[in-house]
C-alpha positions in Angstrom: 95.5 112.8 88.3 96.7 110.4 90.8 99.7 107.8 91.1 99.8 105.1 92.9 102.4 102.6 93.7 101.6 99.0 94.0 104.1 95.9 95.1 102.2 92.4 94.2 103.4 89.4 95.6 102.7 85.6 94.7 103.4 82.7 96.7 103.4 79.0 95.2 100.0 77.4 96.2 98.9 73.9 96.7 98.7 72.6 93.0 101.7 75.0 92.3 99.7 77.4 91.0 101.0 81.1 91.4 98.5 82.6 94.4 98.5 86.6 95.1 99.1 88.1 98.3 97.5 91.2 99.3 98.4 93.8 97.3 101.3 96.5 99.0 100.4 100.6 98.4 103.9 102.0 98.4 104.9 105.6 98.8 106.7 106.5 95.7 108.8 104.7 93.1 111.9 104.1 95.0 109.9 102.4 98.3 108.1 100.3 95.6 111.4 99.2 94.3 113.1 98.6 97.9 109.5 96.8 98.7 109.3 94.7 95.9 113.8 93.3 96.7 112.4 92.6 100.2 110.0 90.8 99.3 111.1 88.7 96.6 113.5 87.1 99.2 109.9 84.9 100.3 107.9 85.1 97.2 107.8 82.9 94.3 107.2 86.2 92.4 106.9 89.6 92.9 105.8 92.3 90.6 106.1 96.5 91.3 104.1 98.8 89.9 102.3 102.3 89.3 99.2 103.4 87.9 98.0 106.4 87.3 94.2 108.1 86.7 91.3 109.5 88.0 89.5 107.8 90.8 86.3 110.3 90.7 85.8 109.2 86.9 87.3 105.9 87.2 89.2 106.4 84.0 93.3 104.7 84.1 95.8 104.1 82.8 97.5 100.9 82.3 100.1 99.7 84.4 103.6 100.3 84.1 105.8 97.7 85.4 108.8 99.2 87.7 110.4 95.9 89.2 109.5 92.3 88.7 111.4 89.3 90.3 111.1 85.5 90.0 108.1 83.9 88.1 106.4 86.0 85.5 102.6 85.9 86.5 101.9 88.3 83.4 98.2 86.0 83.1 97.5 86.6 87.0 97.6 90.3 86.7 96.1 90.7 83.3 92.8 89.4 85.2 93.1 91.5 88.7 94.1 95.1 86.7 
């Protein structure tokens, strides 16, 4: 069973629509936290989070949200996870 860390990002695209960054692989849960503050000072929203599974059988489990600053783009990350 693996856990991975993961700090999404959004910026405010041309039609003001939320747009995602590329996803940032942090270490543990307190980098994911520290990443996600930093980059919420330039995001319209940032969401952290970890997930944890089985890559060999492709079987995981659902996210759990650690940090999530400015707009909530709870429809955006529904689709990519």
């Amino acid at each position: 069973m693996l856990t991975y860390f993961v700090v999404q990002s959004f910026q405010r695209g041309n039609k003001g629509m939320l747009v995602p960054d590329a996803p940032k692989e942090a270490r543990d849960k307190r980098h994911c936290e520290q990443l996600a503050l930093r980059l919420a000072q330039s995001s319209a929203s940032v969401v952290a989070f970890s997930r944890s599974g089985d890559p060999e059988v492709g079987a995981w489990d659902d996210a759990v949200i650690i940090a999530q600053y400015g707009e909530d783009p709870a429809d955006l990350l529904e689709v990519a996870y």
